[in-house]
C-alpha positions as CSV (number, residue, x, y, z in Angstrom):
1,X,0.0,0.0,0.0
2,X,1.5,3.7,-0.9
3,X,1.4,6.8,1.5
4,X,-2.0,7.6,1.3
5,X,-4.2,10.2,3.1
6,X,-7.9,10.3,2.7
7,X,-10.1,13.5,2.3
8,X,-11.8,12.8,5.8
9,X,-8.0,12.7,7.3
10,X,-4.9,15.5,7.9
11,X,-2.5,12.5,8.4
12,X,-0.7,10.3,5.8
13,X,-1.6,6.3,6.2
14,X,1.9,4.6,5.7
15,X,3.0,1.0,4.8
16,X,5.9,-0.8,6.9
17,X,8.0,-0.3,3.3
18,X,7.5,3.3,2.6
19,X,7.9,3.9,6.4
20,X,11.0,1.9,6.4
21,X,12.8,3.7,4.0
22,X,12.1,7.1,5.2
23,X,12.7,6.3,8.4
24,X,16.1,5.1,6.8
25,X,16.6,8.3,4.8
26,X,16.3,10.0,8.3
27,X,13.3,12.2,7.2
28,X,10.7,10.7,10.3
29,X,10.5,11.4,14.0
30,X,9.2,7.8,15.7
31,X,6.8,8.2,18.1
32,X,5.5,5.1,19.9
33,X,2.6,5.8,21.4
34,X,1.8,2.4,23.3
35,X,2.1,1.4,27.1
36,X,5.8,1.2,28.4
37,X,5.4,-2.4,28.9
38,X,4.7,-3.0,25.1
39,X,7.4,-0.8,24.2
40,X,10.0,-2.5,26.7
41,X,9.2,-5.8,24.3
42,X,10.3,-4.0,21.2
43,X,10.4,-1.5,19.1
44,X,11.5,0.8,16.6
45,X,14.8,2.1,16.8
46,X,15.2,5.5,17.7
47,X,11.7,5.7,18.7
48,X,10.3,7.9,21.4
49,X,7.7,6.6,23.9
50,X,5.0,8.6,24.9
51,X,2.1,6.6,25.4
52,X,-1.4,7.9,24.3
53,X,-3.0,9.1,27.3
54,X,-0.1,11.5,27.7
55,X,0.2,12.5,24.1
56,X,-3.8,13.1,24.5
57,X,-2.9,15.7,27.2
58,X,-0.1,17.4,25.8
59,X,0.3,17.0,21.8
60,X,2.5,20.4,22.1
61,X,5.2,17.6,23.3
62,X,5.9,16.6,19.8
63,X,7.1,19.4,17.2
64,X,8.0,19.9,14.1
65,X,7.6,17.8,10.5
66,X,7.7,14.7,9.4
67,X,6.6,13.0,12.6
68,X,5.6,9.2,12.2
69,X,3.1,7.1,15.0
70,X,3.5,3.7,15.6
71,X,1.3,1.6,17.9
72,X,0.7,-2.2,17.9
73,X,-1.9,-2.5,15.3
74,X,-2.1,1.3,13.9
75,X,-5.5,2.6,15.9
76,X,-4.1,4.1,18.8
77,X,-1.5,5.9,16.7
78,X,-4.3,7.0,14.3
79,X,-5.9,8.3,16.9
80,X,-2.2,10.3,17.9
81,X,-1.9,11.3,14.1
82,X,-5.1,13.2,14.0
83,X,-4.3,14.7,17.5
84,X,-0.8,16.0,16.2
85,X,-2.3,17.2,12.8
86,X,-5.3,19.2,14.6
87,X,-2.2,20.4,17.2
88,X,-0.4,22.2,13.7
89,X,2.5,19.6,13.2
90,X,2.7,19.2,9.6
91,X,3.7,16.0,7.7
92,X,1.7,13.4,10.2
93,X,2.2,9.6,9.6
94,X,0.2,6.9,10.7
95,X,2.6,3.1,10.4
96,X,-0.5,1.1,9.0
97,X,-1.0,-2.0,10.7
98,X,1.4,-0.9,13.4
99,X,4.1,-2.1,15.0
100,X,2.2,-6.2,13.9
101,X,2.8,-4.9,10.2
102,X,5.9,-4.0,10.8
103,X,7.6,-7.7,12.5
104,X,5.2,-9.5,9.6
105,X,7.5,-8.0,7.3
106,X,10.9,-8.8,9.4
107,X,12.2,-5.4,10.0
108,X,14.3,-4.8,12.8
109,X,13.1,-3.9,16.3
110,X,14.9,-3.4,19.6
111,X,14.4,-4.9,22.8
């Protein structure tokens, strides 16, 4: 699946490839929104944790362009996307199928 965004949505809906390479071109900010015990099991390098509830209550945290969301199976950080896109950050991603997309396709994760 390409970057897509639908007219209904100000955030980009991203595959694990598309997100792979530009998080490998080093033009996304990770930012994984799930639980600390979910992220202590793995995740994507480089990636910030700040789980939902607290990205819900401050979405000022997170500036600037370019900024992807990652969550297990891609609804919490849809949910984080449209939060950051309503907040002004331009450039909002959404990892499709989240962080269970991303494993299913063997790309590497840290522990």
């Amino acid at each position: 699946m390409p970057i897509t965004q639908r007219s209904d949505e100000p955030f980009y809906r991203i595959d694990p490839e598309d997100a792979k390479q530009l998080i490998d071109e080093g033009k996304l900010k990770i930012v994984d929104v799930r639980e600390p015990s979910e992220y202590a099991v793995d995740h994507l390098a480089n990636a910030e944790l700040i789980p939902l509830n607290t990205f819900l209550r401050n979405p000022s945290r997170v500036q600037g362009a370019g900024v992807l969301f990652v969550c297990e199976m891609g609804q919490r950080s849809a949910v984080a996307a449209e939060m950051a896109a309503a907040a002004g950050i331009t450039e909002v991603y959404n990892l499709e199928g989240g962080m269970n997309a991303w494993r299913g396709k063997g790309f590497p994760v840290e522990h």
